[in-house]
Each structure stands twice: as structure tokens, then as C-alpha cells.
C-alpha positions in Angstrom: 6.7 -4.6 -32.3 6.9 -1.7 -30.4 6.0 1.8 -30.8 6.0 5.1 -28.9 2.7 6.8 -28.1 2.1 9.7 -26.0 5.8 9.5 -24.8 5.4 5.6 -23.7 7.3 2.7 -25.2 4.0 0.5 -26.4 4.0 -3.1 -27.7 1.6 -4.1 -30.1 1.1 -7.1 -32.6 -0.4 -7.1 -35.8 -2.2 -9.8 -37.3 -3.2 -8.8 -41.4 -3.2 -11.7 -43.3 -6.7 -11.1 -44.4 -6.1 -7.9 -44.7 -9.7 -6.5 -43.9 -11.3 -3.8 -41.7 -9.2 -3.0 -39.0 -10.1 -5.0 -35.2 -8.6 -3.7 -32.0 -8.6 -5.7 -29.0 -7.9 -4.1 -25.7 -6.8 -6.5 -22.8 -8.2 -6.3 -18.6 -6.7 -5.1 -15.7 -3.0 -7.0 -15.1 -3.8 -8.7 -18.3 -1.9 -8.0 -21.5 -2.3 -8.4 -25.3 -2.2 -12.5 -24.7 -5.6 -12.6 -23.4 -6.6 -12.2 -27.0 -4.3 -14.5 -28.4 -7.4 -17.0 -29.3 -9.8 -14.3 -31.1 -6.7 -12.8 -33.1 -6.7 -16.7 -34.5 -10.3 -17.1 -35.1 -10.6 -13.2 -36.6 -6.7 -12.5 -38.5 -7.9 -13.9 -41.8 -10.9 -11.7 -42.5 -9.3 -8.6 -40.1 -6.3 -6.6 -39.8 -6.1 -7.3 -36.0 -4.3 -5.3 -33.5 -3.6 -5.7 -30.0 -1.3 -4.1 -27.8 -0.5 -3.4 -24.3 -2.0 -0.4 -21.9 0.5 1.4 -19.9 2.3 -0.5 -17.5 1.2 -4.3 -18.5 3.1 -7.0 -20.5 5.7 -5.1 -22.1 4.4 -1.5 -22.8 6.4 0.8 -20.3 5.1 2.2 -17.6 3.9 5.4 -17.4 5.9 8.0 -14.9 2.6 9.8 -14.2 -0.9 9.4 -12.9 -3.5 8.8 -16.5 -7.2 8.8 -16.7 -9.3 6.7 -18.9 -9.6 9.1 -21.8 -5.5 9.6 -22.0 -5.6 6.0 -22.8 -8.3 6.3 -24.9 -6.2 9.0 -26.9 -3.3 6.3 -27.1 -5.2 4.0 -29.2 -6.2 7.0 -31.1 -2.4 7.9 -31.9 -1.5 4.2 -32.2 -4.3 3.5 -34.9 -2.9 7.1 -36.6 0.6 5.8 -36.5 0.0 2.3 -37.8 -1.9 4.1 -40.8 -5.4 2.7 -39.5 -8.3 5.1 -40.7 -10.7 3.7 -38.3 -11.3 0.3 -36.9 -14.1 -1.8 -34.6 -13.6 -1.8 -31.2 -13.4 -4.5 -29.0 -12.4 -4.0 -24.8 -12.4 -6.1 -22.0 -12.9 -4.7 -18.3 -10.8 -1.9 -18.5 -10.4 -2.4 -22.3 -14.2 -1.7 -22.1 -13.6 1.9 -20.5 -11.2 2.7 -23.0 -13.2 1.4 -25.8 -16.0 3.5 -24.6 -14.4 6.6 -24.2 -12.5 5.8 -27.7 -15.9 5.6 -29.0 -16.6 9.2 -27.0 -13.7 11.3 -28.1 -12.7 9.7 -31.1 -15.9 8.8 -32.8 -14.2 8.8 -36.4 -11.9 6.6 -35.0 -14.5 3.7 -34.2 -16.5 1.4 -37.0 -18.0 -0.2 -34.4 -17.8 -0.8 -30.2 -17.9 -3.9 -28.2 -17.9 -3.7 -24.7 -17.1 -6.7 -22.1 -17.4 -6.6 -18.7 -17.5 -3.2 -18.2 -19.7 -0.8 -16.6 -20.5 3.0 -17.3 -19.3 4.1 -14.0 -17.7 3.1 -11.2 -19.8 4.1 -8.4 -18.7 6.3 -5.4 -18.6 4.1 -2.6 -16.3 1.3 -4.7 -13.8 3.9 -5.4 -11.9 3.5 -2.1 -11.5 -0.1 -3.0 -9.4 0.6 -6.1 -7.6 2.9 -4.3 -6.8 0.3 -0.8 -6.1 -2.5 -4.0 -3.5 0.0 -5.6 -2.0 1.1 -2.2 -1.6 -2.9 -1.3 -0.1 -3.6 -4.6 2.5 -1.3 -4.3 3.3 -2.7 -0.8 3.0 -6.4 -2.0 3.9 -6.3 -5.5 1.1 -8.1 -8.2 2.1 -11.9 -7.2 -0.4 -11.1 -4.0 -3.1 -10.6 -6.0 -3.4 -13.7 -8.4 -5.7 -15.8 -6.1 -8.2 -13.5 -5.5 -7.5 -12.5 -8.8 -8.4 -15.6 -10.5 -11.1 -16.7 -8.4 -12.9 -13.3 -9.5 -12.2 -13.9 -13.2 -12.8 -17.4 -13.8 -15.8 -19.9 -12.4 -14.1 -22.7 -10.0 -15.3 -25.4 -12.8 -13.4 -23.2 -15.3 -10.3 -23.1 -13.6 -10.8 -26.8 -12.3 -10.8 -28.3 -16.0 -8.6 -25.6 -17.6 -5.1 -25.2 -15.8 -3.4 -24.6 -18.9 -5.5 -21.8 -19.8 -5.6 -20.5 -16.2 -1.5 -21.3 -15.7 -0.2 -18.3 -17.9 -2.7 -16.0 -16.9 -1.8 -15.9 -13.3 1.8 -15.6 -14.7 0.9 -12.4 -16.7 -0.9 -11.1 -13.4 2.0 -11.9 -11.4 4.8 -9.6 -13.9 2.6 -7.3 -14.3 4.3 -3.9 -12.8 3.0 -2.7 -9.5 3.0 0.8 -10.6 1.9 0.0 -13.7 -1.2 -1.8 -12.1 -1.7 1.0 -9.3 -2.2 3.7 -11.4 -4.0 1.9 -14.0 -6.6 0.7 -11.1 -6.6 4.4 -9.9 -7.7 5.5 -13.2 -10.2 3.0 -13.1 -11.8 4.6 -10.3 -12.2 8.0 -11.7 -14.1 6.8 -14.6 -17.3 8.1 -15.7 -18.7 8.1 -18.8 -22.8 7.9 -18.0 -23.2 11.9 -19.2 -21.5 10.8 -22.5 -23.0 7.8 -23.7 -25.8 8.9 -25.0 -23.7 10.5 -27.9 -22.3 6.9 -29.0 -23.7 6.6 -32.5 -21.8 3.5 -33.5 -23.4 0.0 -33.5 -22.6 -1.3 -30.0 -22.2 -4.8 -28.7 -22.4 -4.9 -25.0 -21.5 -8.4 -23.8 -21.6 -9.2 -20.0 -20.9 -13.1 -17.3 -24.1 -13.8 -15.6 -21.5 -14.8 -12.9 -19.3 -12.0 -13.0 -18.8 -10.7 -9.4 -16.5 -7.9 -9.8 -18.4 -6.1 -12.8 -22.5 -7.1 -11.9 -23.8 -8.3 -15.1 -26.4 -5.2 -14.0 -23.6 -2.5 -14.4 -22.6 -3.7 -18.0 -26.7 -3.9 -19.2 -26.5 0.0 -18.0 -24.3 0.5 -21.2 -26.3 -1.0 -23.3 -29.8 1.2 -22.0 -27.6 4.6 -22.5 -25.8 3.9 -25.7 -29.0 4.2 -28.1 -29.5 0.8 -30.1 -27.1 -1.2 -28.7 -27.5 -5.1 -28.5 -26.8 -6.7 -24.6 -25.9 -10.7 -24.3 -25.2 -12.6 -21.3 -23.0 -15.6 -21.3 -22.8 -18.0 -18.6 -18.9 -17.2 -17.1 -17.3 -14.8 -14.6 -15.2 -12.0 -15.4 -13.1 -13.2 -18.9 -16.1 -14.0 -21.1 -13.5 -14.2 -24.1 -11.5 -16.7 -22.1 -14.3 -19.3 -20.5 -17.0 -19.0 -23.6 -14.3 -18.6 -26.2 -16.4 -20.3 -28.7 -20.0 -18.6 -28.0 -18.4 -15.4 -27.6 -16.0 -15.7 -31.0 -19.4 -16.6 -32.8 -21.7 -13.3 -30.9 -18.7 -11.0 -31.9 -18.0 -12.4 -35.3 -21.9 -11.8 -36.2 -22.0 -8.8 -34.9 -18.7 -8.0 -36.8 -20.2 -8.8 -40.5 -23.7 -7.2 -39.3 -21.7 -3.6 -38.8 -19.8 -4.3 -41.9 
């Protein structure tokens, strides 16, 4: 299905069977809505769940200017408006996470409820040159370049050892992703900032974090959870994709988190 928000052709799919509370999951960096696919099957019969693709990954078109974080944060907010949700609880990965923060931010009415995975408050000055060398070298090199360091940030080497058919289609998703889609989405990333702003997050907040997550220090994520007032911090034992590598203990934090914010 495919909609148009803020002037960009966006793919979403809607899982209601259930038809409860709303339950938005927002994908990673040169991910797309597939990373989900598992939670949408353990969560579509007591949620309406949505997921969708940011600007310039899977099939959502890419956007012909530079974006922050908070213009995607205003997509969900139109998409949710267009798709007749009211408000809905808030699940983001990496730079899912951003978003879902600064949906939580500027759309508070929007939000039931905000998870957070593997995503800090800030990206700190002296790592945003590194976005900005990884966008430049995308655009040189295209997103096939990328998928072996990629991965190897991601995913443990005893995850992607044992799982190849889990691993397999998401190096293919890395690899279509679109470079420009990817470079400015990655040069967003490294304007974002939300420390000042957290503190006005009333919603219950799950803040969920991979004791062996290189690329987002399980240390950055727990500084969500000290500035967003009662929020709940858990560590599982993976890399970057907690959804992905501790499907089954991160399905059963979320979905008890889920019935205690009902």
C-alpha cells in the first residue's frame, strides 16, 4: 500500500486483524519495513500494526531534499492522520528510535506509548564527521559497499554464523537501498539532538539497548532512559538488531510493556 506524505510516495503495510490499539514500528538505517516482519506476526492479532518505509529505503521514494529527524517524525504524524489512527504506541529501531523520540516530542498526542532500540539522545560532535565521510562514500560506491561492515556491526559473528537465512535478506535490503536515500538519511542522523527535549516526554517509555552493540554504546541508549522521567532501561545480550537476534526475549519485554501501558 502506498501513500503520499509530505510530498513523498510512502509504502506502508497494515496488519489489523485484531483490530486493537494502534503499533507502529519504525525500521534502521538501510533497513526497511521487513525488519519487523517477525513482531507484526507475534503482535497483528491483539494490534492494528503499521510499518512503513522512511524516505529513501525499500520502496518509499526518495526524498529530492536534505530532511532532519523531526520532518520524519512529522511523516508518521501525517501518515497516522491519514490512515485515520488517533494515536498509537511507538516502537523505533536505530534511527526508528530518533524518530520515535522526536514523534514522542512534537507530537505527544500522537504517542500511547514510546519504545526506543538502539538509539541514543544525541549524536555527539566528534562522530558527526563519520556520517558525513559514510554518506559521501555511499554516494561514490553505491549501498552494496557497505553490507560487510554493515552486518558485522549489526549482528554478533555467532548470530550471523547460525542464522544465514535471517542474515541473507537483510544484506539484500542493505544492498537496494538508494544511495541518496541512505546519504541524506545518515546526514540527518548526524544533526540529531534531542537531550534539551526529553525531559518533556511524559509517555511510558521502554528503552531497550545490545550489551554488544558497537555502533550505538549500550551507554548512549541508557542516557534516554535517565532523561525521559520514569522510563524502564533493559539490556539484551546482541549487537545492533535486538528485534532480530533476541526475537523472542525482546517480543516478550515489548509485549509486557505493551499490556502494562494499556
Amino acid at each position: 500500500m502506498q501513500l503520499t506524505i509530505n510530498r513523498i510516495d510512502t509504502r506502508y503495510v497494515l496488519d489489523n486483524e485484531g483490530g486493537g490499539p494502534w503499533l507502529v514500528f519504525i525500521h534502521q538505517l538501510a533497513g526497511d519495513l521487513s525488519v519487523w516482519d517477525q513482531m507484526a506476526g507475534y503482535f497483528r492479532d491483539d494490534f492494528t500494526v503499521l510499518r512503513y518505509d522512511l524516505r529513501g529505503h525499500g520502496e518509499t521514494s526518495v526524498s529530492p531534499d536534505s530532511f532532519t529527524i523531526d520532518d520524519l517524525a512529522d511523516d508518521l504524524a501525517q501518515l497516522l492522520d491519514k490512515l485515520g489512527a488517533p494515536s498509537a504506541h511507538v516502537v523505533g529501531l536505530s534511527i526508528g528510535g530518533m524518530v520515535a523520540q522526536k514523534l514522542a516530542i512534537n507530537h505527544a498526542d500522537k504517542v500511547d506509548s514510546l519504545t526506543v532500540v538502539g538509539a541514543p539522545a544525541f549524536i555527539p560532535e566528534d562522530a558527526r564527521p563519520a556520517f558525513a565521510q559514510r554518506a559521501a562514500s555511499v554516494r561514490e560506491n553505491g549501498t552494496a559497499s557497505i553490507v560487510e561492515a554493515t552486518l558485522e556491526r549489526w549482528l554478533t559473528p555467532e548470530f550471523r554464523k547460525a542464522h544465514p537465512e535471517v542474515v541473507e535478506p537483510i544484506a539484500d535490503t542493505i544492498a537496494r537501498t538508494p544511495a541518496e536515500g541512505f546519504a541524506r538519511a545518515a546526514e540527518a542522523v548526524s544533526r540529531f539532538d534531542a537531550r534539551d527535549e526529553l525531559p518533556s516526554v511524559k509517555q511510558r517509555t521502554l528503552v531497550v539497548a545490545g550489551e554488544r552493540d558497537v555502533g550505538t554504546p549500550h551507554a548512549a541508549s541508557r542516557l534516554v532512559a535517565d532523561t525521559v522521567p520514569g522510563a524502564r532501561f533493559e539490556l539484551l545480550d546482541a549487537a545492533h538488531l535486538t528485534p532480530v537476534e533476541e526475537s523472542q526475549r525482546f517480543s516478550a519485554l515489548l509485549g509486557n510493556f505493551l499490556r502494562d501501558s494499556s
